[in-house]
Structures are given as C-alpha cells and as structure tokens.
C-alpha angles and dihedrals in degrees: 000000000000091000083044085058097036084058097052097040087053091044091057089045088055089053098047096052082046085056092041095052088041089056096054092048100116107256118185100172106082120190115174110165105298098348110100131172146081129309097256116261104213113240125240116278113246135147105282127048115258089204129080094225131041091215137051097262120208110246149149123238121210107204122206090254085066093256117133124199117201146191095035130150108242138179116190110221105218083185096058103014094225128119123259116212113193108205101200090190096067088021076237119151111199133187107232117233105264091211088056099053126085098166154342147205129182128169109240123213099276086060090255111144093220105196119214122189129180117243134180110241120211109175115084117334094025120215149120104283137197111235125196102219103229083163136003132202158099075328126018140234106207137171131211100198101200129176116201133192114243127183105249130179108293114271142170119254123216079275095060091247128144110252124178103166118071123188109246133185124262108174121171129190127202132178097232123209118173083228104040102036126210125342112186106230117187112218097259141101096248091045094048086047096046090072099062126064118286083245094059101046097089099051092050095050088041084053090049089048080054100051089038093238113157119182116245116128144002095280089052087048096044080053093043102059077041093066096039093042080061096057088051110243121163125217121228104232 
C-alpha cells in the first residue's frame, strides 16, 4: 500500500513540473473569452509618444459577433493603429486582435467618451482603420490619428544612446458619407469652406460670425461644422 502511495505521489510530481515547464514555455497568441490577439511587444524608445494617451484609459469594446466587453483598461496605438488591452490581473498587455474588433470607446483623462470605429479606407494605402467620431451624421467628421516614424538629428535617449528617428504626428481628418466615400479637410476655416460651393461660402462664414465661432483648433472646427450641418449645407464631395 505504501509503495502503491509513494508511486502515485511520484507520478503527480512528475506532472506538475510537466505543467511547470509547459507554462514557462514562451506563448505569444492569447485567447480569454472574447478577448483575442498577441502578448504586446514594447516599441522602440525615441523622442516623441507612439500612443495617443499617456494612461491606461477605462473603456468598452464591441466585437464584429455582437459581444461587448466593458470596464477594460485600454490604450489606442497611433504607430501601429491597433488596440492595446492592459490585463491587471496577470499584469499582461495584449494587442487585440484588429479583425475582431468593430468599435471602441474609452473616457480620457479630462472625462471625454472618444468614440473609435473601424472603417475600411479606400482611398491610397488601403486598409481597415481605426477612426476617432468627432461627428457623426448624415455625413461624418472623422479623424485617423497616425503617428508616424521620421528620421531626426542624431541625439542621445534617457539611456545615452544614440537615437536619430523621433515619432511625429500625422493626423488626418476626412467628412465621411456611405455614398460619396472619404474627402481629407484640414482643421481651418479656407479648407472647411472649400468644400462647399463658392455661393454658399459667404453665408457660411456670415452664420460662423453669428455664432462667434473662430476657427482655432480641432474642438472650434468640430463646432463649427456643427453649426453649419444644422443649417443644412451640404458638402460637395
């Protein structure tokens, strides 16, 4: 009976160090519930920030079956345009899988929900993106926040190497209709106007006057395509 025990006992240490050894095995596919993708390779370190946040932000996920997965912590990539998910139970971050995913929404630091869907771009380069909603409409005012990695003068990192590429930003706004496609606007007053007919450029800049709107920034242009979409003029694609 005792060699029957001693066996056995000899048999199960056999299978935990199997499972030990198994478990240490490196495993880059990860695939939790709904969650699908790749164990996050760290980017190189140059002058510049290849995310779009500095923090993990709170958000929700809605994949392309119709699940939804909430309260994670999420970072967006502007580099790579993929979705970072952050797992503080395993302290794992994990690159979601890009095909999975439909949309996305997380509240940033200053308590704004920012809204990305994934769109299919057809104009040069093209690819599923992922598009930040600054309106959205009848026709919509979207934004493809991409960083991109440009060659710089040479320099030394925090690490006292010698660095000579920065990330820079590379941001790109369109007005979006299902029937028309993608049209590039720059955030300024001549390039917003330049989208409507000449006929119609006075008035709209007479109805900003009104609404004291002055173009500055992204947040005056998003209100002021609010103000001019309510009026109910149409862009010429």
């Amino acid at each position: 009976m005792t060699l029957k025990i001693t066996k056995i006992g000899l048999l199960f240490l056999v299978w935990s160090f199997a499972q030990i050894a198994y478990a240490q095995q490196p495993n880059n596919h990860w695939d939790a519930g709904k969650i699908k993708g790749e164990r996050f390779i760290p980017y190189s370190s140059y002058n510049g920030f290849p995310f779009l946040t500095e923090d993990w932000n709170l958000g929700k996920i809605e994949f392309t079956n119709g699940e939804i997965a909430d309260s994670l912590s999420l970072r967006y990539s502007s580099y790579k345009d993929e979705l970072i998910y952050y797992n503080r139970d395993i302290w794992t971050m994990i690159t979601i899988d890009k095909a999975s995913i439909n949309r996305f929404t997380f509240t940033d630091i200053d308590g704004r929900t920012r809204t990305f869907i994934k769109q299919y771009f057809d104009n040069f380069a093209k690819s599923y993106r992922f598009f930040e909603v600054l309106s959205s409409g009848e026709i919509s005012l979207l934004a493809y926040l991409k960083v991109i990695l440009n060659t710089t003068s040479a320099y030394h990192d925090d690490n006292g190497n010698l660095r000579n590429m920065a990330y820079d930003h590379s941001y790109q706004f369109y007005f979006y209709a299902p029937e028309n496609g993608y049209t590039l606007v720059r955030m300024n007053l001549a390039s917003l106007l330049s989208k409507f007919d000449k006929t119609e450029q006075k008035p709209i800049k007479k109805l900003l006057r009104k609404n004291k709107i002055r173009i500055q920034d992204q947040y005056s242009f998003i209100q002021a395509w609010k103000a001019i979409e309510k009026e109910g003029y149409k862009i010429i694609f």
